[in-house]
Biotite code that builds the C-alpha atoms (Angstrom):
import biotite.structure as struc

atoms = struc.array([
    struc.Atom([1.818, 19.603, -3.021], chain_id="A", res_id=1, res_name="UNK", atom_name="CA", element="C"),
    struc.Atom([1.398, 19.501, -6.761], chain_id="A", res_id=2, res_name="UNK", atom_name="CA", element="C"),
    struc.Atom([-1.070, 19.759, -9.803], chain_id="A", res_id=3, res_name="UNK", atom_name="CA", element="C"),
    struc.Atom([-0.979, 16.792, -11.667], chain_id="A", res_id=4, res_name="UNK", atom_name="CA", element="C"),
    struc.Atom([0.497, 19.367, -14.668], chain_id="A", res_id=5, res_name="UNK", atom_name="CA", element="C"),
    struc.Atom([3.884, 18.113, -16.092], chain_id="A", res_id=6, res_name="UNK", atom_name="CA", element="C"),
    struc.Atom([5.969, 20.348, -16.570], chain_id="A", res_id=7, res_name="UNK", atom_name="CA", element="C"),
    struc.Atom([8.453, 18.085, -18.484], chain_id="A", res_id=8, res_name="UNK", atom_name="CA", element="C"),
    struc.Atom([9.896, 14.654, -19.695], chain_id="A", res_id=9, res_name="UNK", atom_name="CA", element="C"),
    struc.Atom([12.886, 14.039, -18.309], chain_id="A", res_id=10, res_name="UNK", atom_name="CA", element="C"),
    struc.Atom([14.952, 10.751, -19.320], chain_id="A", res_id=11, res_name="UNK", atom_name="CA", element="C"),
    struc.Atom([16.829, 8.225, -17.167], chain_id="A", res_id=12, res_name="UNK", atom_name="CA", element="C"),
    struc.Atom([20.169, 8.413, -17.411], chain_id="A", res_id=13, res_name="UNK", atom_name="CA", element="C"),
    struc.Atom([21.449, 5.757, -14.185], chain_id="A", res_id=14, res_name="UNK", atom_name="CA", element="C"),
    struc.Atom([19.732, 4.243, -11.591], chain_id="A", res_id=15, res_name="UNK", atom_name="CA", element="C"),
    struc.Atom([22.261, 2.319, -9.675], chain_id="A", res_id=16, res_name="UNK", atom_name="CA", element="C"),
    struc.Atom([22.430, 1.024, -5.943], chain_id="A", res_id=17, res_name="UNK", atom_name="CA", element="C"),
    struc.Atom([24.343, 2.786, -3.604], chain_id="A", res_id=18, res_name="UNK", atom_name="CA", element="C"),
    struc.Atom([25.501, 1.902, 0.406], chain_id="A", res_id=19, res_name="UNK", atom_name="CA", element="C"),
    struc.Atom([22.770, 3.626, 1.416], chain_id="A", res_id=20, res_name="UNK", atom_name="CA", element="C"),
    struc.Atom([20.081, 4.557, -0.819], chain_id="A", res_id=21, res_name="UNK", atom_name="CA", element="C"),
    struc.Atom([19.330, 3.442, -4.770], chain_id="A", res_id=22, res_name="UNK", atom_name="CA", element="C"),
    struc.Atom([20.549, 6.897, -6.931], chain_id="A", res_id=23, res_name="UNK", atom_name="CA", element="C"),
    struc.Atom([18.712, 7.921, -9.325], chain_id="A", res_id=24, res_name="UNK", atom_name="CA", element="C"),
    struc.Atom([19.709, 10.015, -12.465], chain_id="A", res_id=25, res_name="UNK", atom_name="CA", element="C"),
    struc.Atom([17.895, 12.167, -14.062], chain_id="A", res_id=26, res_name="UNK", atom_name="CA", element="C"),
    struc.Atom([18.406, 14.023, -17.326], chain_id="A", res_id=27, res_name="UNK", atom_name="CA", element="C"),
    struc.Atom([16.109, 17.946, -17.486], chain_id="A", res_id=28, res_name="UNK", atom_name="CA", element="C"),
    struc.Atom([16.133, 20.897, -18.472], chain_id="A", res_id=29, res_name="UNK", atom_name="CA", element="C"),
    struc.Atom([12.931, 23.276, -17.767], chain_id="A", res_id=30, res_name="UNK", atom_name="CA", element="C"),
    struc.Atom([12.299, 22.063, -14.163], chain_id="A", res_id=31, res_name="UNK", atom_name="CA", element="C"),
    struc.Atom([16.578, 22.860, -13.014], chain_id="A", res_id=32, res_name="UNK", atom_name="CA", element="C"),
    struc.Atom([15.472, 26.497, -12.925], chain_id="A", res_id=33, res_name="UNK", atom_name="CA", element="C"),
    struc.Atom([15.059, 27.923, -9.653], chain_id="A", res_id=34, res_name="UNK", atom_name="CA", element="C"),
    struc.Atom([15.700, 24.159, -7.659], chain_id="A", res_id=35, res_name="UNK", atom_name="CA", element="C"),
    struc.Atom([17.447, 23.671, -5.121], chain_id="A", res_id=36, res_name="UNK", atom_name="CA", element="C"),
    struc.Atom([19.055, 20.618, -2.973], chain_id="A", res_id=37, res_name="UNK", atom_name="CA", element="C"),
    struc.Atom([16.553, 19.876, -0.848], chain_id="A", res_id=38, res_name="UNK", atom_name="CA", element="C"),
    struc.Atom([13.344, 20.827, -2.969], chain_id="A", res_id=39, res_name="UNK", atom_name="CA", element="C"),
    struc.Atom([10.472, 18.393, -3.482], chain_id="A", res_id=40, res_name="UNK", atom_name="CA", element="C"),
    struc.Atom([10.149, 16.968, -7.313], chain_id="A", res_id=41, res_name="UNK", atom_name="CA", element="C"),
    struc.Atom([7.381, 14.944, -8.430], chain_id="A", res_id=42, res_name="UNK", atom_name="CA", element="C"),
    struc.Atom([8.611, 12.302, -10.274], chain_id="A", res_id=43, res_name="UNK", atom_name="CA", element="C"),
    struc.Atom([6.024, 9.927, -12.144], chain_id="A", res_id=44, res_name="UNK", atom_name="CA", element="C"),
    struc.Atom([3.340, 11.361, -9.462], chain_id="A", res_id=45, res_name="UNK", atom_name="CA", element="C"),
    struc.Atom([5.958, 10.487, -6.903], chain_id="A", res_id=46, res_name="UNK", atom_name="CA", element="C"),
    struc.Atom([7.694, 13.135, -4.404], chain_id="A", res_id=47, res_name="UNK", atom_name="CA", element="C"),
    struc.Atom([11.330, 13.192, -4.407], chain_id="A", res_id=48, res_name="UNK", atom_name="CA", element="C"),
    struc.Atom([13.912, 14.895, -2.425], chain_id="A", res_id=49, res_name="UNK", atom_name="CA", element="C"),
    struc.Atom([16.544, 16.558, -5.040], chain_id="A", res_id=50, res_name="UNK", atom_name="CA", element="C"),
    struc.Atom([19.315, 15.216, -3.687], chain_id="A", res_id=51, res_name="UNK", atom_name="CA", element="C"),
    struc.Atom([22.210, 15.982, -6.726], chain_id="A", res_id=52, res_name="UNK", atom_name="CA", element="C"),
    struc.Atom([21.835, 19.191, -9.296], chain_id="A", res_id=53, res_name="UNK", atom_name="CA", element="C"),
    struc.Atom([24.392, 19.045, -11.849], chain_id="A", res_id=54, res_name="UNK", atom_name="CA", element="C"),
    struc.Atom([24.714, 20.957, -15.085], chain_id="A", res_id=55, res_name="UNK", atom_name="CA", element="C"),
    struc.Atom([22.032, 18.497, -17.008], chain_id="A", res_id=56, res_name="UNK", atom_name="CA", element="C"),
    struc.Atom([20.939, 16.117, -14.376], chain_id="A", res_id=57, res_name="UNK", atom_name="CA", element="C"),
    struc.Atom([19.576, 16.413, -11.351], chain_id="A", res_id=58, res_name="UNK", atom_name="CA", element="C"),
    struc.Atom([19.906, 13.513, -8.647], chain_id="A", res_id=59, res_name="UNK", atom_name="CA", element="C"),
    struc.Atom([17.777, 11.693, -5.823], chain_id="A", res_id=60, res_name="UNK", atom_name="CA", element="C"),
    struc.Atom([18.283, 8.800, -3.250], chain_id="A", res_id=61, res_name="UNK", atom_name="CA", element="C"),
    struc.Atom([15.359, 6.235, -3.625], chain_id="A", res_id=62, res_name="UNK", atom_name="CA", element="C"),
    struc.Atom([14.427, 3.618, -0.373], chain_id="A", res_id=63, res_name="UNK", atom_name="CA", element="C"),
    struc.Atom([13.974, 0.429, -1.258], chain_id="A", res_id=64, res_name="UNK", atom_name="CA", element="C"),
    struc.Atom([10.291, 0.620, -0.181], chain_id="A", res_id=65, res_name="UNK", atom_name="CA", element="C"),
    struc.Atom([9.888, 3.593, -2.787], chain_id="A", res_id=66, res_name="UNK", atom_name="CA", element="C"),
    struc.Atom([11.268, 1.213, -5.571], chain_id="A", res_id=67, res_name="UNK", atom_name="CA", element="C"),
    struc.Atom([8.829, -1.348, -4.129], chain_id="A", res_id=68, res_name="UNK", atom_name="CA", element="C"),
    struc.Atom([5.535, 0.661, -3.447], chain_id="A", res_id=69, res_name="UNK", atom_name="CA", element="C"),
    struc.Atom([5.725, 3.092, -7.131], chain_id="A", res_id=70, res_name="UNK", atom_name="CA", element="C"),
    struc.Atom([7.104, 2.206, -10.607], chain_id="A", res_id=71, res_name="UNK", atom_name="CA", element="C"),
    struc.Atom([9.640, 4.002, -10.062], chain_id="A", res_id=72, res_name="UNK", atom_name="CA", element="C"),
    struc.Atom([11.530, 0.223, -9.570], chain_id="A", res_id=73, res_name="UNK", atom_name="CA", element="C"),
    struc.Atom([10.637, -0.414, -13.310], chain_id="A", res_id=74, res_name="UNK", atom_name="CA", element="C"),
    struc.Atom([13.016, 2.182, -14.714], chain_id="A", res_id=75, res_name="UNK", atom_name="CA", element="C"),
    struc.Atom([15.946, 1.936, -16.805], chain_id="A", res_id=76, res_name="UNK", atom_name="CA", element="C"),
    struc.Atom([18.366, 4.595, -18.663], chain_id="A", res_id=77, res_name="UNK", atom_name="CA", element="C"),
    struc.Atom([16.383, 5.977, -21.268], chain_id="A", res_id=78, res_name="UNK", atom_name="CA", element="C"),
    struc.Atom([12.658, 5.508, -19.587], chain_id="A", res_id=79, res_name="UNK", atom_name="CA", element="C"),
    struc.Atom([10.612, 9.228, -19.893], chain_id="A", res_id=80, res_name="UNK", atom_name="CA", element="C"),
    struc.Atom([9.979, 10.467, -16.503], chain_id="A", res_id=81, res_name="UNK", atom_name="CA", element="C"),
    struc.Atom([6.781, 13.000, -15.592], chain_id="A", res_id=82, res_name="UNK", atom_name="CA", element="C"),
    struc.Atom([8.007, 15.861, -14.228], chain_id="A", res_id=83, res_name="UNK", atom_name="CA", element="C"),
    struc.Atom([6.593, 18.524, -12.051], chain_id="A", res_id=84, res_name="UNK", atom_name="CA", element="C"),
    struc.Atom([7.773, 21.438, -9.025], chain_id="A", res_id=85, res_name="UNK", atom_name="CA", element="C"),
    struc.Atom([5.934, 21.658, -6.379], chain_id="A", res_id=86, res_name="UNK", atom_name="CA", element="C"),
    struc.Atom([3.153, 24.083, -6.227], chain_id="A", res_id=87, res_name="UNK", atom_name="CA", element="C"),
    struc.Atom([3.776, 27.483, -5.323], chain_id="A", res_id=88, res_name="UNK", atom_name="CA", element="C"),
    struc.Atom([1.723, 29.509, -3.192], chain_id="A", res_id=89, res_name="UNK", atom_name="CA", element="C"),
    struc.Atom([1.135, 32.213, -6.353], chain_id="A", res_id=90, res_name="UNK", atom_name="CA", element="C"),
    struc.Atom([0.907, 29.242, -8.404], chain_id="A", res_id=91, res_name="UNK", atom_name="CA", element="C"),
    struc.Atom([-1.869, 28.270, -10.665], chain_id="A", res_id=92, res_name="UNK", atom_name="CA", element="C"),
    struc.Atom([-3.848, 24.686, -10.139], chain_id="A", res_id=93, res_name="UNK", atom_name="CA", element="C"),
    struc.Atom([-4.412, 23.716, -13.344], chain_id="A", res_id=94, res_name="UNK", atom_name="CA", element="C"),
    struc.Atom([-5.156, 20.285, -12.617], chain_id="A", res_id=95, res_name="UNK", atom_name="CA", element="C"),
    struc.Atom([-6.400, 18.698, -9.320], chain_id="A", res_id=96, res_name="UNK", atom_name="CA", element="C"),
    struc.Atom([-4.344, 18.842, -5.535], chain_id="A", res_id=97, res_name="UNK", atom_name="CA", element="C"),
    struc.Atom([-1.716, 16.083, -5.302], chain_id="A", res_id=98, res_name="UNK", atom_name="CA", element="C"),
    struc.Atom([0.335, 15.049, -2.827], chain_id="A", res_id=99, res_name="UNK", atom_name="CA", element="C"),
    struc.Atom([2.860, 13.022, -4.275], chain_id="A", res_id=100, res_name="UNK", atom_name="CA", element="C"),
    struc.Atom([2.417, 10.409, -1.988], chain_id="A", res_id=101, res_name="UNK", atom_name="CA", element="C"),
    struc.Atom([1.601, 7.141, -4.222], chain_id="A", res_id=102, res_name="UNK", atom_name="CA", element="C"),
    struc.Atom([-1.338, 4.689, -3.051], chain_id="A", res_id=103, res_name="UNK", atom_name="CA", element="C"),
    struc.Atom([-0.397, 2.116, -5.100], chain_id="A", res_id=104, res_name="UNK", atom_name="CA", element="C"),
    struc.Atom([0.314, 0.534, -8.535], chain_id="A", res_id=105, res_name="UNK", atom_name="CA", element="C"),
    struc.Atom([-2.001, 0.061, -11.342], chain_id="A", res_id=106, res_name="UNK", atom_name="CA", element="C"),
    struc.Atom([-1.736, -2.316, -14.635], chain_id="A", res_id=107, res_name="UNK", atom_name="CA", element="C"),
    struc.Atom([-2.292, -1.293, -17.927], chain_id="A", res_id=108, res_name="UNK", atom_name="CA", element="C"),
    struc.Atom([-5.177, -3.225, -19.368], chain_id="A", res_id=109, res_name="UNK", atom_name="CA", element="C"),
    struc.Atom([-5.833, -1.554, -22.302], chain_id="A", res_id=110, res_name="UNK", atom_name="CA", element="C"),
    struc.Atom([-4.306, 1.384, -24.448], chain_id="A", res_id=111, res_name="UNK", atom_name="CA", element="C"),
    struc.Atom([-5.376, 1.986, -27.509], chain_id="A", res_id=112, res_name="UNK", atom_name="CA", element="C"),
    struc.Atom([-5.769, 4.686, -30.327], chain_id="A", res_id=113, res_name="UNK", atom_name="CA", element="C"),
    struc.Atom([-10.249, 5.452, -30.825], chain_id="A", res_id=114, res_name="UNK", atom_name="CA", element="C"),
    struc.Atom([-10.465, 7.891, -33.752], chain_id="A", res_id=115, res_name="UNK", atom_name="CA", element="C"),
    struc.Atom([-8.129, 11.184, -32.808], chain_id="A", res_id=116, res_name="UNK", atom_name="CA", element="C"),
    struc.Atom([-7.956, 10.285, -28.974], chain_id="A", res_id=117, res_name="UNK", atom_name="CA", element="C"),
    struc.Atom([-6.591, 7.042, -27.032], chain_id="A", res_id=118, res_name="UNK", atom_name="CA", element="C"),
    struc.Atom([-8.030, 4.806, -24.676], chain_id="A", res_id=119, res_name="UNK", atom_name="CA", element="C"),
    struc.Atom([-6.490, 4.168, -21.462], chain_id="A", res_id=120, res_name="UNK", atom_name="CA", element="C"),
    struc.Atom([-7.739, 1.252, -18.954], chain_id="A", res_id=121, res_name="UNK", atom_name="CA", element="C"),
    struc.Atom([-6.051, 0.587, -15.354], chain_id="A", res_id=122, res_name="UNK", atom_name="CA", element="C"),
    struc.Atom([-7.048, -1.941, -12.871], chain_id="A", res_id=123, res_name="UNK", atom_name="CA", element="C"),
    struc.Atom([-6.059, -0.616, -9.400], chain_id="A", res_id=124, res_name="UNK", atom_name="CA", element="C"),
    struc.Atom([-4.966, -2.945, -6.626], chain_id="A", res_id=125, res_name="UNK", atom_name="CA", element="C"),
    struc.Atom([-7.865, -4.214, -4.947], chain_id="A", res_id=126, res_name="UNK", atom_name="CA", element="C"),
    struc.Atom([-10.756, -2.261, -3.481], chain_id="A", res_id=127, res_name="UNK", atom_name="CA", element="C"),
    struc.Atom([-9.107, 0.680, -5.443], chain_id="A", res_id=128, res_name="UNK", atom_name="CA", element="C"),
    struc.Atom([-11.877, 1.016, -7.229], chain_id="A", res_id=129, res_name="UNK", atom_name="CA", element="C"),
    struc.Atom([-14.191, 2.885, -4.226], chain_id="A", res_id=130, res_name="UNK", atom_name="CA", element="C"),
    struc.Atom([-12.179, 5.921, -4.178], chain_id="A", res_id=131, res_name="UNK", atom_name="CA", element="C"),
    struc.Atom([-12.900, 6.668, -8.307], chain_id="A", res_id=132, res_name="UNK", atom_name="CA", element="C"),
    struc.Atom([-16.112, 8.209, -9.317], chain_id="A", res_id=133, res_name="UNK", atom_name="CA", element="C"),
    struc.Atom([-16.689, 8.983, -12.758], chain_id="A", res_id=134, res_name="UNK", atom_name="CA", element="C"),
    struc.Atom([-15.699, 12.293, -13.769], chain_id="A", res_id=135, res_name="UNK", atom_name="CA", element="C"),
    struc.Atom([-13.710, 12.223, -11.163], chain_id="A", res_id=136, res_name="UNK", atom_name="CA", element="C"),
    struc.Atom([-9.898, 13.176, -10.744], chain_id="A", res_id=137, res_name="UNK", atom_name="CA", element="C"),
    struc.Atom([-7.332, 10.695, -10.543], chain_id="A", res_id=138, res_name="UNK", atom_name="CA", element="C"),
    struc.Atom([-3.434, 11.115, -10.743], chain_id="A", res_id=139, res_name="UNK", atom_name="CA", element="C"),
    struc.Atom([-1.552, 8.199, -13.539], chain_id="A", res_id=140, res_name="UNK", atom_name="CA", element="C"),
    struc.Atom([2.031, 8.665, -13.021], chain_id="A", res_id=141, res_name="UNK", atom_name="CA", element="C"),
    struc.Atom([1.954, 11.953, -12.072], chain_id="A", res_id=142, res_name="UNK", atom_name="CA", element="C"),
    struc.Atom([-0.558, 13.071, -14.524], chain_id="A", res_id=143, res_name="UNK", atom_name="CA", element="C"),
    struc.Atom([-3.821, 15.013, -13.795], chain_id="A", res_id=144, res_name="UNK", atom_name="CA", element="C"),
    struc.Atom([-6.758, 13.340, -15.492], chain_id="A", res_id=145, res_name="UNK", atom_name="CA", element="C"),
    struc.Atom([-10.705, 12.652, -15.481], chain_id="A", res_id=146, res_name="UNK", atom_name="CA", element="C"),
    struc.Atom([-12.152, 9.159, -14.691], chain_id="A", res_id=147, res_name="UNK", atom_name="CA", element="C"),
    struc.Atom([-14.385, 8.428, -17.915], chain_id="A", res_id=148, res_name="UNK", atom_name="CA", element="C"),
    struc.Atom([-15.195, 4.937, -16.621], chain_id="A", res_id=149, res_name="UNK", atom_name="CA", element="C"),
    struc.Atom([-15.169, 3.352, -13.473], chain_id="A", res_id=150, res_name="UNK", atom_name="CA", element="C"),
    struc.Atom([-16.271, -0.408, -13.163], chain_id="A", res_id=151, res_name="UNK", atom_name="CA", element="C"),
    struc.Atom([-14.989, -2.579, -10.307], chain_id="A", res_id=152, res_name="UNK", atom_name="CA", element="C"),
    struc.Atom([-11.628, -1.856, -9.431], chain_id="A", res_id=153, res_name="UNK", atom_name="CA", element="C"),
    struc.Atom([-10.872, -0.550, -12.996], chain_id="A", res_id=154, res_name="UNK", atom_name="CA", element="C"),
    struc.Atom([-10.830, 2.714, -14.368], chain_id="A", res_id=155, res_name="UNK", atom_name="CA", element="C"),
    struc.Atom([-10.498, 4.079, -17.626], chain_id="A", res_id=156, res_name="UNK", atom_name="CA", element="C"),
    struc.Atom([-9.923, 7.697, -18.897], chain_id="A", res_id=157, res_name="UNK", atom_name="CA", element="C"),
    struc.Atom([-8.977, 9.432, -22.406], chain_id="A", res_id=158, res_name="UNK", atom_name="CA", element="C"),
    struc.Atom([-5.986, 11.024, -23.786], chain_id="A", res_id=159, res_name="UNK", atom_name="CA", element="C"),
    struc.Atom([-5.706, 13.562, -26.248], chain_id="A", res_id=160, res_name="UNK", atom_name="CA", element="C"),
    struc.Atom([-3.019, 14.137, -28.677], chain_id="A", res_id=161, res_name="UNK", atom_name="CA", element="C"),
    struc.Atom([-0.895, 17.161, -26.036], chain_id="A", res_id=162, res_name="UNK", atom_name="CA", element="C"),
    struc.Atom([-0.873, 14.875, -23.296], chain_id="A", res_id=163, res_name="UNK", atom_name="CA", element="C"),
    struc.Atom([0.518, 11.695, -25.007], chain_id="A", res_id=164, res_name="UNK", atom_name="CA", element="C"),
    struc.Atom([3.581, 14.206, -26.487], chain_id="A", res_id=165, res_name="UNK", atom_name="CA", element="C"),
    struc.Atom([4.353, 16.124, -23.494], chain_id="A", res_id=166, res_name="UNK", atom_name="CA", element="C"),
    struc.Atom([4.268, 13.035, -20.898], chain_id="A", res_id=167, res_name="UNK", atom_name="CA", element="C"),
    struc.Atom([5.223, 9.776, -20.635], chain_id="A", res_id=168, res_name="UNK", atom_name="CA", element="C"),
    struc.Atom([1.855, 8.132, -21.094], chain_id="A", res_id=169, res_name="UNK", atom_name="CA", element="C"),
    struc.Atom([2.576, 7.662, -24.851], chain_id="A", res_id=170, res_name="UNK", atom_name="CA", element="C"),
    struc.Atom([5.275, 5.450, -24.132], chain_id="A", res_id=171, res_name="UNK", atom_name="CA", element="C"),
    struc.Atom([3.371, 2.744, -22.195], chain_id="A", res_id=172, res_name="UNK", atom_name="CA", element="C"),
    struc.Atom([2.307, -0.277, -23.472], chain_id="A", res_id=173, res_name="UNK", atom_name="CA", element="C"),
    struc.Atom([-0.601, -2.847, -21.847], chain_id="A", res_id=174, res_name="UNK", atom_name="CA", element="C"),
    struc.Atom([1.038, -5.055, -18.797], chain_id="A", res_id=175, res_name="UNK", atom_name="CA", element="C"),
    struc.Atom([2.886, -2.069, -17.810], chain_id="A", res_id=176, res_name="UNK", atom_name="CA", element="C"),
    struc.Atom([2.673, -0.541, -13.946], chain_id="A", res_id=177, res_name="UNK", atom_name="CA", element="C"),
    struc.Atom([1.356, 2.883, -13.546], chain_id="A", res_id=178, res_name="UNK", atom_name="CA", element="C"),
    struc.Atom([1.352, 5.262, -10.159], chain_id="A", res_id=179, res_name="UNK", atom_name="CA", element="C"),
    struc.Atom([-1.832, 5.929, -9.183], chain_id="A", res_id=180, res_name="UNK", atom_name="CA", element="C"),
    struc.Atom([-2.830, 8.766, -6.461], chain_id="A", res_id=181, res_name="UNK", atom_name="CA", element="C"),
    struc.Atom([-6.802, 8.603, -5.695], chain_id="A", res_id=182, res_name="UNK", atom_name="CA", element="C"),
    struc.Atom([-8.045, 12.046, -5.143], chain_id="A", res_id=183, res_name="UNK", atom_name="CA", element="C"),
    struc.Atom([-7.730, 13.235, -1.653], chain_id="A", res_id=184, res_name="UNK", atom_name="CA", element="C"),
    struc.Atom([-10.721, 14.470, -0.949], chain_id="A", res_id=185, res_name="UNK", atom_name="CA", element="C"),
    struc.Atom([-12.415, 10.903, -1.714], chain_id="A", res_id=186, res_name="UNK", atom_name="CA", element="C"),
    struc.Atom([-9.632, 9.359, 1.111], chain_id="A", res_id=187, res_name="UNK", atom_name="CA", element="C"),
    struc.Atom([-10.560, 12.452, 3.414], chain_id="A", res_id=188, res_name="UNK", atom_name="CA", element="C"),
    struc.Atom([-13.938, 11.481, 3.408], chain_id="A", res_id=189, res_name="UNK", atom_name="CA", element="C"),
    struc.Atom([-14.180, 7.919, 3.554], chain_id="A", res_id=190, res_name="UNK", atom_name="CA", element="C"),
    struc.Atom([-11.805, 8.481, 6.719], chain_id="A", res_id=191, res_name="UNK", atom_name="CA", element="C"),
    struc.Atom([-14.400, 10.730, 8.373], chain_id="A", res_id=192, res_name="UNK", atom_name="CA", element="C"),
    struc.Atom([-17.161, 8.669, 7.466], chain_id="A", res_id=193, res_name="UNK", atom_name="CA", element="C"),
    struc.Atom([-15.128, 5.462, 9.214], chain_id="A", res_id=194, res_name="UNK", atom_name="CA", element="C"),
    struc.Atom([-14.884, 7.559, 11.912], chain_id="A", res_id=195, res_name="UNK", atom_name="CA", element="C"),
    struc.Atom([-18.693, 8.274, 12.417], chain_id="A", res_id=196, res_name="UNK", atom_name="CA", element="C"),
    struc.Atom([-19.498, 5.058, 12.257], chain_id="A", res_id=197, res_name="UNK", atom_name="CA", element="C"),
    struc.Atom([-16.805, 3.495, 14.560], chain_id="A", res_id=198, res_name="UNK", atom_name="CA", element="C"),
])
């Protein structure tokens, strides 16, 4: 489980296929304390296994239906990575509960600078759009924000100054694929509610 709070942007230093698994390389700093092999990562919203630690770079084996499913396919040495631990049971949620488990790919429609802030707008894949309410939480590559807009399957929120410096959202540029996690509690529900009426 995480927060949706990056901790850090880390840069790609190889992603190459391997026999078994696609490795990929990742250069950090901050988030090497206190990991272990083993230990969940969230990388771009997505939950990794850490499969490598090395003195600058930690490593992880990626399926090809990862590579497939997330954006994590799109990367190349030198792409900024979000970067978050998983959530600690003393820990603080400073954002919104996510699991790491990506529900699909969004596009980048339009992002662009509106006075001090910028403008971000995503369509989802289709029928996205009924788990976003406005004002709402929604997870973009990892990152915790609130739904500003919602209209059809496209969503739009706002980004201040911090948040285009400390993550990789200041990097992207309209076309581009984004991870998107819906909020659970909007997937928990419709389930129930399916459920009642089945």
């Amino acid at each position: 489980m995480f927060t949706g709070i990056v901790e850090e942007k880390g840069t790609v230093v190889a992603f190459t296929a391997g026999q078994k698994a696609w490795r990929l390389q990742i250069a950090a700093s901050l988030v090497r304390k206190d990991l272990a092999i083993g230990d969940s990562l969230a990388v771009n919203g997505c939950c990794l296994t850490v499969a490598v630690i090395e003195p600058d770079t930690l490593g992880f084996d990626l399926l090809e239906e990862t590579r497939r499913l997330t954006n994590l396919g799109d990367l190349q040495p030198g792409s900024g990575v979000n970067l978050e631990r998983s959530l600690r049971f003393d820990g603080k949620v400073g954002g919104h509960f996510v699991s790491g488990h990506i529900d699909g790919c969004g596009t980048i429609e339009i992002f662009e600078a509106r006075g001090q802030d910028h403008y971000l707008r995503v369509r989802t894949p289709a029928g996205g759009g009924r788990y976003i309410v406005h004002k709402g939480s929604i997870a973009i590559d990892g990152v915790s924000l609130t739904v500003a807009e919602v209209e059809g399957d496209s969503l739009a929120v706002w980004l201040i100054p911090h948040t285009l410096n400390v993550t990789n959202l200041g990097e992207k540029k309209v076309g581009q694929r984004v991870n998107l996690e819906y909020d659970l509690l909007g997937k928990y529900v419709e389930k129930l509610t399916v459920g009642l009426r089945g």
